[in-house]
C-alpha positions as CSV (number, residue, x, y, z in Angstrom):
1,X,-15.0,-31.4,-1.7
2,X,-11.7,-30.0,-2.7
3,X,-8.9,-31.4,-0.8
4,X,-5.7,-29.0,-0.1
5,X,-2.7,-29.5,2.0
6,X,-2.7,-29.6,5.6
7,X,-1.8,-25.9,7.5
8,X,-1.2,-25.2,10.7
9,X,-3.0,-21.7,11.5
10,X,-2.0,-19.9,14.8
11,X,-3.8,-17.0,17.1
12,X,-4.1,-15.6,20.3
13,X,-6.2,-13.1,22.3
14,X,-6.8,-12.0,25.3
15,X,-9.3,-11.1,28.2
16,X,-9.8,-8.8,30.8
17,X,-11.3,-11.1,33.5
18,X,-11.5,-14.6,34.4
19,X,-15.1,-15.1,33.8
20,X,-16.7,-17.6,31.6
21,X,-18.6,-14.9,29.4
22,X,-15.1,-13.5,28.6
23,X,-13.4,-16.4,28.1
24,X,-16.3,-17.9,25.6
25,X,-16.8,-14.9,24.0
26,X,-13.0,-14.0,23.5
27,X,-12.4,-17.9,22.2
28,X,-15.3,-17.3,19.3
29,X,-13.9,-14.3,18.0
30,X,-10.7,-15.6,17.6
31,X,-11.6,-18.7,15.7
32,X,-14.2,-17.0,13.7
33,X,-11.2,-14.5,12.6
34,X,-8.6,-17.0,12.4
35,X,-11.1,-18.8,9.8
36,X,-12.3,-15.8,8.1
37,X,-9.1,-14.0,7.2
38,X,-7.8,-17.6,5.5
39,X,-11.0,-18.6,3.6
40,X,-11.2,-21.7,5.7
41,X,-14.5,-23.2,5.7
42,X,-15.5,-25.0,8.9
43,X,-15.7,-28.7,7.3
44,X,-12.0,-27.8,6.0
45,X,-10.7,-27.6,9.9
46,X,-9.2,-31.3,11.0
47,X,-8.3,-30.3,14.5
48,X,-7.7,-27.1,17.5
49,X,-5.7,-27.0,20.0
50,X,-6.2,-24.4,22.7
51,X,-3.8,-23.7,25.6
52,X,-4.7,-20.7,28.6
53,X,-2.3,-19.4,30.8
54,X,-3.1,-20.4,34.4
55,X,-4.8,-17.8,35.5
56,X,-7.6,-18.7,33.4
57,X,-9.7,-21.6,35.0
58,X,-13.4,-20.3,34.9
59,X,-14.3,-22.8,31.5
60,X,-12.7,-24.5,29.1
61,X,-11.8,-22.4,25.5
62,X,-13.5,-25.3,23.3
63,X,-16.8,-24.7,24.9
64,X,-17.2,-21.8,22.9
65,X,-17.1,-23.9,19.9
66,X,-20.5,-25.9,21.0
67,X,-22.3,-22.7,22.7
68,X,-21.3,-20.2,20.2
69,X,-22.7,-22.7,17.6
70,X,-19.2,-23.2,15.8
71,X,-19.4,-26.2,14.3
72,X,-16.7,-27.5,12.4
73,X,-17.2,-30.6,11.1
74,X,-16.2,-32.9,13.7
75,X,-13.0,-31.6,14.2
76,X,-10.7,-33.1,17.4
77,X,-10.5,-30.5,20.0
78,X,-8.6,-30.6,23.0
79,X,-7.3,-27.8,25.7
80,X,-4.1,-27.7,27.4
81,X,-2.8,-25.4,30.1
82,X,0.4,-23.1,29.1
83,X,3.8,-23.4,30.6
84,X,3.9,-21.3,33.9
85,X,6.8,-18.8,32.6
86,X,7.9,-15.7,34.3
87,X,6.8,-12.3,32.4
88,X,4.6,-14.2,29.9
89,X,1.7,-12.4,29.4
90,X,-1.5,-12.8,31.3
91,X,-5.2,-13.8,30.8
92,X,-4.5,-15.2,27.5
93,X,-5.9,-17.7,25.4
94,X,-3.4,-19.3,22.2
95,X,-5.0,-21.6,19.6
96,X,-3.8,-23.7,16.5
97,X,-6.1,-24.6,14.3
98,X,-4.7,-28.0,11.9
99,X,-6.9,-27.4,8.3
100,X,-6.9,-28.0,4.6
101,X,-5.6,-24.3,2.8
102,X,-4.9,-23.4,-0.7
103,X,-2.8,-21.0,0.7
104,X,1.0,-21.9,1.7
105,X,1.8,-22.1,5.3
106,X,4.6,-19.1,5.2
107,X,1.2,-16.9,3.4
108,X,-1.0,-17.8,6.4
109,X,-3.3,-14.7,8.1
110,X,-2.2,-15.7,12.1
111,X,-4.5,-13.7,14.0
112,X,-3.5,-12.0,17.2
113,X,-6.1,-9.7,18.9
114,X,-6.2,-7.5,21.5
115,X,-3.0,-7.8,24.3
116,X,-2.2,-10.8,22.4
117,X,-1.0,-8.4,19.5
118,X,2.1,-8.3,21.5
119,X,3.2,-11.4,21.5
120,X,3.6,-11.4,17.7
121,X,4.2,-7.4,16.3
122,X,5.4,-9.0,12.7
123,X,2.1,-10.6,12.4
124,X,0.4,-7.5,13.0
125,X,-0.7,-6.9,9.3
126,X,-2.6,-3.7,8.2
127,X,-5.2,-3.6,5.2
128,X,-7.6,-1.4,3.7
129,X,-10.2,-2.8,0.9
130,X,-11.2,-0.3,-1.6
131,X,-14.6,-2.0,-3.6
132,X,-16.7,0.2,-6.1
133,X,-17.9,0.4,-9.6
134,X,-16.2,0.6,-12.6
135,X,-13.8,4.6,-13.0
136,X,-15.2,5.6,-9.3
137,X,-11.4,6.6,-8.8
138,X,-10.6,3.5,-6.8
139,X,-6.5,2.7,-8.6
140,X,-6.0,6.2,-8.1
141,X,-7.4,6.9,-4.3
142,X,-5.5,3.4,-3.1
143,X,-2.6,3.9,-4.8
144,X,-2.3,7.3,-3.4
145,X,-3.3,6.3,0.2
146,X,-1.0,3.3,0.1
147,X,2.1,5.9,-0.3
148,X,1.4,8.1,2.6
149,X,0.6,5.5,5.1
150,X,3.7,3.1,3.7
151,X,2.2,0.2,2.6
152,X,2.4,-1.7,-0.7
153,X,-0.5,-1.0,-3.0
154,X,-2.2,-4.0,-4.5
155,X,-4.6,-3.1,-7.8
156,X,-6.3,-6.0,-8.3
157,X,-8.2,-5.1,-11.5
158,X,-4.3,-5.1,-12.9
159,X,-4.6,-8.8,-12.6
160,X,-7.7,-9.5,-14.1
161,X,-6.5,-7.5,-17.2
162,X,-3.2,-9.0,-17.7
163,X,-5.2,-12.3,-18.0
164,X,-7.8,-11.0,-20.2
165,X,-4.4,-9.9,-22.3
166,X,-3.5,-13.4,-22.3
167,X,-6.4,-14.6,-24.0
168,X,-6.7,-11.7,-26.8
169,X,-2.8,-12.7,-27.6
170,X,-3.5,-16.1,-28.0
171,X,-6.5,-15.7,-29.8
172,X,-9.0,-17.1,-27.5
173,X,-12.7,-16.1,-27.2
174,X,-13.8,-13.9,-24.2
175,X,-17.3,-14.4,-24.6
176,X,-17.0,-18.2,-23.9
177,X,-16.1,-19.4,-20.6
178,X,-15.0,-22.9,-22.0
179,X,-12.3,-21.2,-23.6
180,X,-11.6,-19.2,-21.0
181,X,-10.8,-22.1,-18.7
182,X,-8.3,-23.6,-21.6
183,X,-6.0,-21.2,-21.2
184,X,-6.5,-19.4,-17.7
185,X,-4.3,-22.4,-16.2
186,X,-1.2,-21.2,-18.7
187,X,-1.7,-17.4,-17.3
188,X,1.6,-16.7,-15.4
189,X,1.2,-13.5,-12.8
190,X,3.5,-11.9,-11.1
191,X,3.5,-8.4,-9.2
192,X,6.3,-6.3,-8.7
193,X,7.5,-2.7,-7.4
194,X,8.5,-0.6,-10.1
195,X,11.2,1.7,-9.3
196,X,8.8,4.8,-9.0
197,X,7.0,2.6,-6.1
198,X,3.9,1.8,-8.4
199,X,2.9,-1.4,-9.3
200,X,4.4,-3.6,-12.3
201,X,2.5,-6.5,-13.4
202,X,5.0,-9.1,-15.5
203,X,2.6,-11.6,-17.5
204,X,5.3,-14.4,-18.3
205,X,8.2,-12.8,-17.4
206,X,6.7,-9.6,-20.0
207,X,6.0,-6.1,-18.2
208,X,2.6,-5.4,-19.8
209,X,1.7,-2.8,-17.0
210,X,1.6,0.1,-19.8
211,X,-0.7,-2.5,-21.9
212,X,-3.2,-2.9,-19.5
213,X,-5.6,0.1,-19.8
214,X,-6.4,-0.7,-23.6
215,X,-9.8,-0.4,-24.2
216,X,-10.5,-3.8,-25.3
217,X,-8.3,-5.5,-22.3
218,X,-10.0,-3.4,-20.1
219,X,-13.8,-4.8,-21.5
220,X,-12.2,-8.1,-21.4
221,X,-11.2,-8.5,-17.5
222,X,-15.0,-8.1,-16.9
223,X,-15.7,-10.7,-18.5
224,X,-12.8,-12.7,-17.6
225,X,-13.7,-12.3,-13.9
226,X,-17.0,-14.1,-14.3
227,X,-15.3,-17.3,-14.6
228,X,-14.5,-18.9,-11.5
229,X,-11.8,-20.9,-11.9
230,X,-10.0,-17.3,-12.8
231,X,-11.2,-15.5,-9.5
232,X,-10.1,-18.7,-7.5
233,X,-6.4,-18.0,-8.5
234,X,-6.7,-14.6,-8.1
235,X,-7.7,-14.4,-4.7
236,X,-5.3,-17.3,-3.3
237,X,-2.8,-14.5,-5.1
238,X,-3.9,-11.6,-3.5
239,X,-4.3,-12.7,0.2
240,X,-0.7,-14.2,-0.3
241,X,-0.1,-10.7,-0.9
242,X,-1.7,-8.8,2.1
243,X,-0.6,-11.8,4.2
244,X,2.9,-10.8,3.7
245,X,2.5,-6.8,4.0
246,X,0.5,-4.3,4.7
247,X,-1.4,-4.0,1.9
248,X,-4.2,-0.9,0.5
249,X,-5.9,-3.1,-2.2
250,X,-9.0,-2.2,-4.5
251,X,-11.0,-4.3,-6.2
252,X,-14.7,-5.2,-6.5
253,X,-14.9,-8.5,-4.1
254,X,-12.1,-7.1,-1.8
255,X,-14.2,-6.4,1.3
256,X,-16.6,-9.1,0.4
257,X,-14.3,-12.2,-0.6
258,X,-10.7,-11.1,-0.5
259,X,-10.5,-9.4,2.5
260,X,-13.7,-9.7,4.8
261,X,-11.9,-8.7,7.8
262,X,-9.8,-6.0,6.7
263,X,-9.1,-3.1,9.2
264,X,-10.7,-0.5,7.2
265,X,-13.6,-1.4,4.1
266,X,-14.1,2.2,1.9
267,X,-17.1,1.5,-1.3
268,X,-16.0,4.0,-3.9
269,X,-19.5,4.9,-5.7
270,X,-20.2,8.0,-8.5
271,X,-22.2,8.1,-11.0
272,X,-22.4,6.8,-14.1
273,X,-22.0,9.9,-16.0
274,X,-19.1,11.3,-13.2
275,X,-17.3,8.1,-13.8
276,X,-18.1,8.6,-18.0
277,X,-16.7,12.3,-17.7
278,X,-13.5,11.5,-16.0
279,X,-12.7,8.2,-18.4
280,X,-13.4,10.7,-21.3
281,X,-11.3,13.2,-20.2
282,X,-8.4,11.0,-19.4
283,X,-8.9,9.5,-22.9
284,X,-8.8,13.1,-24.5
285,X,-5.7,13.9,-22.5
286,X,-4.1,11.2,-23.8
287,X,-4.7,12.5,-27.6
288,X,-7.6,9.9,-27.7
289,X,-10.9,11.0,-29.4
290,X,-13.4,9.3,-26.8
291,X,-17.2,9.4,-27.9
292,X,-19.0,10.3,-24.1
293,X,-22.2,8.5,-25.1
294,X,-20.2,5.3,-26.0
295,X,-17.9,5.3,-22.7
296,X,-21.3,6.2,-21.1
297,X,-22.8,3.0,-22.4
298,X,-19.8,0.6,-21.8
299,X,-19.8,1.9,-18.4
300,X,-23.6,0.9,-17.5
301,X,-23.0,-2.6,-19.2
302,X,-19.7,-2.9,-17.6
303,X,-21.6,-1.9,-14.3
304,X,-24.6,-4.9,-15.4
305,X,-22.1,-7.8,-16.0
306,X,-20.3,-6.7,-12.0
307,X,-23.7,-6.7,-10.1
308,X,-24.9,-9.6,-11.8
309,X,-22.2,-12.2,-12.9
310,X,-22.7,-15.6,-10.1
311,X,-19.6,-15.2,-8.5
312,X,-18.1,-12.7,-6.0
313,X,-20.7,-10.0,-8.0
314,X,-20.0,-6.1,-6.9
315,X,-21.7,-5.2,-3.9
316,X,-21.0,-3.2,-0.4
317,X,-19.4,-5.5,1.8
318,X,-20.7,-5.5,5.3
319,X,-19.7,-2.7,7.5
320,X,-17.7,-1.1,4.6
321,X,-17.8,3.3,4.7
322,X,-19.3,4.3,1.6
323,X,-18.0,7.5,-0.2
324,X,-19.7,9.2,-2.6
325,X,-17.0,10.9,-5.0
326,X,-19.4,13.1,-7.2
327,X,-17.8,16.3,-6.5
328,X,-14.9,15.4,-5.1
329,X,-11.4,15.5,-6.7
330,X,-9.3,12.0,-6.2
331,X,-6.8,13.9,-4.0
332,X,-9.7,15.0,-1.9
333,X,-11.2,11.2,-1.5
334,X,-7.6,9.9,-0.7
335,X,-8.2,12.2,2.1
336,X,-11.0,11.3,3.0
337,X,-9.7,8.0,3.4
338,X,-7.0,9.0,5.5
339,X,-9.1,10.9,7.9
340,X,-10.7,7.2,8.3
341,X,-8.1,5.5,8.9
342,X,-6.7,7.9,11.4
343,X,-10.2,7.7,13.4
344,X,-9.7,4.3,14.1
345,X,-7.0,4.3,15.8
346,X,-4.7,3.0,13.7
């Protein structure tokens, strides 16, 4: 096994009673969320701590971890009572959980549920995953949905492409995964807001955001993605991301890898032929002269090498809305969105 440096991962929630069912039930959740969200794996966890506030006596927090069959590898756990202090919130169970992480402690997902959301409001992230196919409108929906709800919009494919760039630059073969990893550790990403709030990617210090929907770079990130020493970085990159803001970020492992417990999961699907039609008519705009059968065909391989490539393949993640954009304008599925979002509450 791997071995990363030692975080320190906080959370909190609440409950409503002082009943053992609450208490165990609350205490699972949290830790199952607080793992989750980081990509911690249960034999990665050295040590919790839980604390309750004094009006919470019925069982111990660490029980859940035995009857809720959490099992973390042997981990120390221990439970402490909170200070009794005036005006601090009631019925409330805190945790810290000590565990390896690729990701840096200031990029850490703390979880705080329920009343407990309180207690932090900064922590208090938003996200939306956007998954689906290959031209099912997904750039174009997130990036519009990001900008009317405020959040920073995080296009995940960008990244993918910028290193399949790399590799056509420097002369490397995309078909070979050997080569691939040569050069994937020299790939040097960074995002950025461009001054029209979009997205700019910068691949060594270069902006090659106006490169990055070539044709050829845009066959290569498929193929670039199957690797998986490439989709490692790339994930450790993009939870940094939404564990700094509140993020809208599409992809096609957001919901299922990236993101499993994002506030809102949206599966972008169309059909081949919609999504062939609207890649051949942005091509044509563009003074292009697309072939339809041959964008039709790159599509449906494109679509092969997503669903069946070994790691983090395209699928529906669980409890994602799907939304079926054949006959639908991209305005009208940002909508759509919206109306989601909106429903829950948020």
């Amino acid at each position: 096994m791997k071995t990363y440096p030692i975080c320190a991962l906080r959370g909190a929630t609440t409950v409503q009673e002082n009943t053992e069912s609450e208490i165990l039930s609350a205490t699972a959740e949290l830790v199952e969320v607080m793992l989750k969200k980081n990509g911690i794996k249960p034999e990665e966890v050295i040590s919790v701590l839980f604390s309750c506030t004094k009006d919470l006596d019925a069982v111990y927090p660490a029980v859940a971890l035995r009857d809720k069959g959490l099992e973390l590898g042997g981990a120390a756990v221990m439970c402490f009572a909170d200070m009794d202090v005036a005006g601090s919130l009631p019925l409330c169970i805190r945790a810290v959980i000590y565990a390896q992480s690729q990701l840096s402690q200031d990029a850490l997902f703390h979880v705080y549920l329920r009343e407990a959301e309180r207690l932090r409001p900064d922590r208090a992230r938003r996200s939306i995953a956007i998954d689906g196919p290959a031209g099912a409108g997904k750039s174009t929906v997130a990036r519009d949905v990001a900008g009317r709800l405020g959040f920073v919009y995080v296009d995940t494919g960008a990244m993918y492409r910028a290193a399949a760039l790399y590799g056509i630059e420097n002369g490397y073969n995309l078909d070979d995964l050997g080569d691939i990893e040569k050069f994937i550790g020299a790939v040097k990403l960074r995002l950025e807001r461009g001054e029209d709030g979009g997205q700019r990617v910068l691949l060594d210090g270069r902006d090659v955001t106006g490169r990055l929907r070539e044709a050829a770079v845009a066959e290569g990130s498929s193929k670039v993605a199957v690797c998986r020493r490439v989709r490692e970085a790339m994930v450790l990159l993009q939870r940094e991301a939404a564990a700094r803001n509140n993020v809208v970020m599409d992809g096609r492992d957001i919901g299922t890898v990236v993101l499993p417990c994002a506030d809102l999961k949206i599966y972008l699907r169309a059909s081949a032929e919609t999504r062939a039609r609207r890649r051949f008519d942005e091509e044509r705009e563009k003074g292009g002269a697309p072939v339809f059968d041959r964008i039709l065909e790159d599509i449906r391989e494109r679509d092969l090498r997503d669903s069946a490539r070994e790691h983090s393949p395209l699928r529906q993640a669980e409890g994602a809305v799907v939304l079926d954009t054949d006959g639908l304008s991209r305005e009208e599925a940002a909508e759509r969105v919206i109306e989601l979002w909106n429903a829950r509450g948020n």
